[in-house]
N, C-alpha and C positions, 0 to 999 in steps of 0.2 A: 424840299429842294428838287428830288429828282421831278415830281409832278411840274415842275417852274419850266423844264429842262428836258422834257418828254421823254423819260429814261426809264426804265425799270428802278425801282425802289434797290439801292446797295445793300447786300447780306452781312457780309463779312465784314470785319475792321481795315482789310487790306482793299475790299470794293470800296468802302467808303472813302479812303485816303485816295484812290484812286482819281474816286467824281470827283473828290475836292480838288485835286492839282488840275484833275482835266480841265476844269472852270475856275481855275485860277481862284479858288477860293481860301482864305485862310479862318480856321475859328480858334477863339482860343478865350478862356474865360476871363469875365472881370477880376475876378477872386483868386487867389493864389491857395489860399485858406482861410476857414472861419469857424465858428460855432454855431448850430444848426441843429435843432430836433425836426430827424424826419428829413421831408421835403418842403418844410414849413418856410419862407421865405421871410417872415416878420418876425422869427426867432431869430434872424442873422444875428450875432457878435463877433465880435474880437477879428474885425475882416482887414485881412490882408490883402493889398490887392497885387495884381502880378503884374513884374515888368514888363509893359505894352511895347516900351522903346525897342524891345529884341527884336520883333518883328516890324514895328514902325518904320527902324532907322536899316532893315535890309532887305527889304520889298518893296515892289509899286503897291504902296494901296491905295486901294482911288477910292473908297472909302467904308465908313466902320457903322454897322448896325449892333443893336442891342437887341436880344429877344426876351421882352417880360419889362413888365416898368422895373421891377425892383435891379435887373441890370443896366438897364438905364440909369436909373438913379445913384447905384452904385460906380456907374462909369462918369458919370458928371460931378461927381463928389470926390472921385480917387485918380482916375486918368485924365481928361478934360483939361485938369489944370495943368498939367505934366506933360503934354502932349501937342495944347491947343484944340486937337483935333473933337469937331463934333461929330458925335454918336448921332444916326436916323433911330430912335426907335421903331420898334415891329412889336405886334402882338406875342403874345406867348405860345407857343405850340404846345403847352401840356396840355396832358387831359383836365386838367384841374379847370384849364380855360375851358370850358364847355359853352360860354353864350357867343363866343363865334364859330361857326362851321367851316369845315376844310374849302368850300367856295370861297369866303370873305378872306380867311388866311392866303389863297393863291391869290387873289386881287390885291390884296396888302402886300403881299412879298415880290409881287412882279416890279418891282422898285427895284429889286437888287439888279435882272437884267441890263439894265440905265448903264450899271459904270462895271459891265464884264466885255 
């Protein structure tokens, strides 16, 4: 995100919350809790997912990405219907994703620019 945003990369937790408000950004997980070995994503269970309405119903959001199919999927199956709101999915930024490079990820994410 700061590459999106030509900023230095945030260190701290208090830099981070900073670039978020500066760019009007809010994140916040699908998931409220679950059961997961690891960072294994296809072990998901017992997923709770979190109330989206907290921030839905007292922000502009002009609109909602997912990053990873699996919250994508997780968001079209648990908030979507509760919401109406459609998710853009985005690739995944883990390392795990390794067959796309930090090039195609800034090209993919320059979408979010669109509605800040």
């Amino acid at each position: 995100m700061a590459m999106l945003f030509e900023e230095d990369i945030p260190k701290t937790p208090n830099d981070k919350t900073d670039f978020c408000l500066r760019h009007k950004i809010a994140l916040w997980d699908v998931l409220a809790e679950c059961d997961i070995e690891g960072a294994s994503d296809s072990s998901i269970k017992n997923a709770v997912p979190n109330d989206l309405s907290i921030i839905l119903n007292s922000a502009d959001i002009k609109a909602v990405f997912c990053t990873g199919s699996t919250a994508g999927k997780l968001y079209k199956k648990f908030i979507e219907p509760k919401t109406g709101i459609t998710a853009k999915p985005l690739s995944s930024t883990s390392p795990a994703n390794a067959k796309m490079g930090l090039d195609a990820l800034m090209e993919e994410y320059k979408i979010i620019l669109e509605y800040i």
